[in-house]
N, C-alpha and C positions, 0 to 999 in steps of 0.2 A: 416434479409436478406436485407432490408432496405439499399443501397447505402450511404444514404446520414447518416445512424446510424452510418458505418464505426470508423469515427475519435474518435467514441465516444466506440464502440464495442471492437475496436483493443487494444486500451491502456487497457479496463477492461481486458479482456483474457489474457493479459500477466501478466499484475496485478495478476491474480488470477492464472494463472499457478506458478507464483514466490515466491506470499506465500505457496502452498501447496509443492513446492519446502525446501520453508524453512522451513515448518515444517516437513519434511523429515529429513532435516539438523541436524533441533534441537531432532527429537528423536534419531540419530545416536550419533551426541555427549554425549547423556545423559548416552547412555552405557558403553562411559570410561572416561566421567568425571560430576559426580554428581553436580556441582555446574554449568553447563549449563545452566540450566532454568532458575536459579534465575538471572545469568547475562543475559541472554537473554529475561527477561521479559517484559520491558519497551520498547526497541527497538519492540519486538515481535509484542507486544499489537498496537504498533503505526503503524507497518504495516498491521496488520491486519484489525487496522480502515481506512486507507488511502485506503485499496480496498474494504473496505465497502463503503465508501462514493463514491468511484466511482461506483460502482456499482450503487447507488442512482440516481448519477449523471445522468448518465445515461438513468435511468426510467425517471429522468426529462428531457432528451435533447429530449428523443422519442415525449413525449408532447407535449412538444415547438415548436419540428420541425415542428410538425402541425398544429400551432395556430400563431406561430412567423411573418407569411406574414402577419398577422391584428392586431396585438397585442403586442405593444411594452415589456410589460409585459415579455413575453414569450421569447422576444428578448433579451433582458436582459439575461433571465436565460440562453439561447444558448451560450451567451459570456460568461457566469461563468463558466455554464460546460465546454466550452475548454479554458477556463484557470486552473480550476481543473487539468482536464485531463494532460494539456501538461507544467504546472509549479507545481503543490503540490504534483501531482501521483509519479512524477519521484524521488522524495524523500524517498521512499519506498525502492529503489536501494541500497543506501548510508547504510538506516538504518539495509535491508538483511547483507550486509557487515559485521556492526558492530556484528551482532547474530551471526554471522559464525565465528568470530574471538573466540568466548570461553570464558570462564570464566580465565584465565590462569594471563590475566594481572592487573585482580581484583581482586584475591585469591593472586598472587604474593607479593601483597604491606605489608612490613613486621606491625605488630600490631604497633612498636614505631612509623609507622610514621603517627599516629591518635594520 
């Protein structure tokens, strides 16, 4: 509830609404088309760790915030976490995208052209 947690609270929550979002996604595609997961795995897995890490982030910015007015150290970590947050979170978006698009244009490619 933390004010100053904000910049740091906001991007997780949406983060983590968006993966449980997409994993919503991906179990409805799996119903009519069986090779969803497997294309969806790497994209998946990499969203799933970019709101992990923010999550992390996070528990570190709470820290910091508290110790950062004496402590360069902590200062430090405050600028990583919102660069986290507001330049490597947002890549999580792109990669939902690509999971939602399906298996369709990776099953498509006919075997001659391997």
């Amino acid at each position: 509830t933390d004010s100053a947690m904000a910049e740091f609270i906001q991007p997780l929550g949406t983060a983590i609404d968006s993966l449980e979002s997409l994993t919503d996604s991906v179990l409805a595609l799996v119903k009519e088309d069986p090779h969803a997961v497997g294309a969806a795995s790497v994209e998946y897995l990499n969203v799933a760790g970019l709101t992990i890490y923010a999550y992390m982030w996070a528990r570190m910015a709470e820290v910091a915030l508290r110790e950062s007015q004496s402590d360069e150290f902590y200062a430090g970590k405050l600028h990583t976490a919102r660069f986290y947050m507001r330049r490597l979170l947002p890549q999580a978006n792109a990669l939902a995208e690509s999971v939602r698009a399906g298996s369709s244009v990776l099953m498509d490619i006919p075997d001659a052209a391997f």
